[in-house]
Structures are given as structure tokens and as C-alpha cells.
C-alpha positions in Angstrom: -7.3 273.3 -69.0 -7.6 270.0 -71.0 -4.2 271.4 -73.5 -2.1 271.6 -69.9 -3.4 268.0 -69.2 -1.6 266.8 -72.6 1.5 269.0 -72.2 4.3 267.1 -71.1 6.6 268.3 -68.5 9.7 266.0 -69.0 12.3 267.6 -71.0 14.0 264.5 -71.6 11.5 263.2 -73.3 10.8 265.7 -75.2 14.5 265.8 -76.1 14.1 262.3 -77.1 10.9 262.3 -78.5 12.4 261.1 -82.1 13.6 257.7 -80.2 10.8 257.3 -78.5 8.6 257.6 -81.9 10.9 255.3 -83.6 11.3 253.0 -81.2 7.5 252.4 -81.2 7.5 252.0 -85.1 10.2 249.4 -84.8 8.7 247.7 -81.8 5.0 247.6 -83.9 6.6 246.6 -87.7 8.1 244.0 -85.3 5.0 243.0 -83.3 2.4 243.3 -86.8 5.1 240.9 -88.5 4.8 238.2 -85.4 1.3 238.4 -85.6 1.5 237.8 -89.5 3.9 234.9 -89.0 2.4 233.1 -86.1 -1.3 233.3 -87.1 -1.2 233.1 -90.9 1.5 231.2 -91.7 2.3 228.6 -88.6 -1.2 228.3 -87.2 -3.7 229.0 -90.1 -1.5 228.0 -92.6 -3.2 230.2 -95.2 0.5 230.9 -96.9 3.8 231.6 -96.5 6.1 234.7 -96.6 7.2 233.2 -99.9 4.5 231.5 -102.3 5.9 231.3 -105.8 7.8 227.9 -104.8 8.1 224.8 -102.9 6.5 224.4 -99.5 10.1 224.0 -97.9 11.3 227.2 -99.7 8.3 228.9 -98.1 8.7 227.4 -94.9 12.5 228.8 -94.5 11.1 232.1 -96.1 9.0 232.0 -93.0 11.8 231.1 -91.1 13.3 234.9 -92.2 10.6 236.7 -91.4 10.3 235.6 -88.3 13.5 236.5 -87.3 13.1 239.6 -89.0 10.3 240.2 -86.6 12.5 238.8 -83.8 14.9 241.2 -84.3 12.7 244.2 -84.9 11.3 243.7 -81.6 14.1 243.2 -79.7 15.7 246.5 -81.3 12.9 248.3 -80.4 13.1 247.0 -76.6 16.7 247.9 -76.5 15.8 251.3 -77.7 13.1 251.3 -74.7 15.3 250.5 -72.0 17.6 253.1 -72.4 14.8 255.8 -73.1 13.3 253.9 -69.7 17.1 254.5 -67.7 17.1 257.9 -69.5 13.6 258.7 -67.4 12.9 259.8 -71.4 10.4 257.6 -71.9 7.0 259.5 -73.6 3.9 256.6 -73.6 1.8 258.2 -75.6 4.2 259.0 -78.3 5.8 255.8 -78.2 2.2 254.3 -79.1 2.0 256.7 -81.5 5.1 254.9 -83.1 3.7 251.7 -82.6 0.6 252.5 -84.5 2.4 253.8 -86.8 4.8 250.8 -87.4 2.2 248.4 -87.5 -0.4 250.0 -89.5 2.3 251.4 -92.7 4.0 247.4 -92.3 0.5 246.2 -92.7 -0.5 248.4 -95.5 2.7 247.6 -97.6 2.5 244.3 -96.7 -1.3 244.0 -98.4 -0.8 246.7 -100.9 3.6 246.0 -101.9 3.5 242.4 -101.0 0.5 241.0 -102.2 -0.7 242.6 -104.9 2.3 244.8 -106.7 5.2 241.8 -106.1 2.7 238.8 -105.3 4.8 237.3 -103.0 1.8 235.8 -101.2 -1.9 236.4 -101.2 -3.6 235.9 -97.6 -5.7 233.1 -98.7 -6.1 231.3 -101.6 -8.8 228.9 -103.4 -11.5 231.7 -101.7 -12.8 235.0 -102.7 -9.9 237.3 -101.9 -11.6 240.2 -102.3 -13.4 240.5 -98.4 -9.8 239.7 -97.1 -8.0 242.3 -99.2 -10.8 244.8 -97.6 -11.0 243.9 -93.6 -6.5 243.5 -94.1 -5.9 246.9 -95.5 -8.8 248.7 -94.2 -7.3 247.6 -90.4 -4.0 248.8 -91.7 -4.9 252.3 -92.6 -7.1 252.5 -89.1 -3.7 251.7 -87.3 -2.3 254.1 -89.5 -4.7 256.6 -89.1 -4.5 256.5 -84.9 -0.6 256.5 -85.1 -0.7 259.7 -87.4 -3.3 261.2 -85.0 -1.5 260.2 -82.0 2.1 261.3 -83.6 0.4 264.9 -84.2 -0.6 265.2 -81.0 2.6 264.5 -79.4 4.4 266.6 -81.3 7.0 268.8 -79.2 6.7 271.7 -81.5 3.2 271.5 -81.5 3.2 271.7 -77.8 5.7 274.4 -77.2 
């Protein structure tokens, strides 16, 4: 009984289960990054996207990744509208992707960006180490639920 209650009847959106999936990646990478950018960098001020120069360098870094985030977001709510006029529009899976998005930008973002390239840390002149843990562990939680969710919405899995 509960298996019929997850089974999804719309064909279309199973037919476009890929766009809805990848549109909710690209709508959370977008959503994760505006986070980032409006809370660390313009209203904390903990760092920029760029660290390794002057602060007007890091400022128009900023600048790019925000419109970077900009324009992940509004790709993603393109994609959305037509899966919406489609009547191919699968919520749960479209989480999924935003889970997904937003927990892998995250994690390469702490793991790729601050510790491999060291682009930026998230704070500085502070023990980094308790910031490191609560950044990435959130990321791989997001992760974590997107992969479950993703699974579960599988159409093959389902069939």
C-alpha cells in the first residue's frame, strides 16, 4: 500500500524526470552559492570568493559569483516553467535535485575551494577547524537526502 502511495502516475514526468532532477541541481548550486555570497561575503564579511589579493579584486570576484548564482537560478527556473507548462513537473524529484546541487556545490566548495586551491577559507584569524566541520558536514547531509531522495524517485526503480 505505502509503494502505490510513492508511485507516480504522470508519464510526463516520468518522461522528464532527467530535467526535472537537473533542473533542481541547477536551481540548488544556484540557491547554496546566493546563500554563500549574501551571508559570508556581503553581510558577514568573513571573505571573499577570491582571497589571495586586494579587497577590490575580491570584491569584483564576488561580483562573479554572484552572477554566477544569478544565472544558475534563473536557468534552473526557466527549466521549471516549461516542465510546469509541460504538466511534467515531479516535486519530489526536483528536491531531490536541489539537494543534490546544493549539498555536492557545498562540499566542493569546502573541500576544492578552500582547502585543495585555497581560494578562501570561511573565516580567518579564528580556529578554522569547528567551521571546516559544521560546513562540510551540512554539505554531505544535503548530499546524503538528495542521493536518498534521487533513489527513491527513480523511474526505473518504480516501474
Amino acid at each position: 500500500m505505502e509503494k502505490q502511495r510513492t508511485r507516480i502516475d504522470n508519464s510526463a514526468a516520468i518522461q522528464y524526470s532527467a530535467r526535472n532532477l537537473w533542473s533542481g541541481i541547477l536551481f540548488g548550486i544556484g540557491v547554496i552559492a546566493f546563500i554563500d555570497e549574501v551571508v559570508f561575503h556581503q553581510l558577514l564579511h568573513w571573505h571573499h570568493f577570491y582571497d589571495k589579493s586586494t579587497s577590490d579584486v575580491g570584491l569584483v570576484s564576488d561580483g562573479f559569483f554572484h552572477a554566477f548564482s544569478y544565472f544558475a537560478t534563473i536557468g534552473a527556473s526557466f527549466m521549471f516553467a516549461d516542465l510546469k507548462r509541460r504538466n511534467a513537473f515531479w516535486l519530489r524529484r526536483w528536491i531531490g535535485g536541489i539537494l543534490l546541487g546544493a549539498g555536492a556545490f557545498q562540499l566542493y566548495d569546502g573541500t576544492v575551494q578552500h582547502k585543495l586551491m585555497r581560494l578562501h577559507q570561511i573565516r580567518y584569524n579564528v580556529n578554522i577547524a569547528p567551521y571546516d566541520w559544521t560546513w562540510n558536514l551540512i554539505a554531505l547531509a544535503l548530499l546524503i537526502a538528495g542521493i536518498v531522495i534521487t533513489l527513491q524517485t527513480n523511474p526505473k526503480r518504480m516501474s
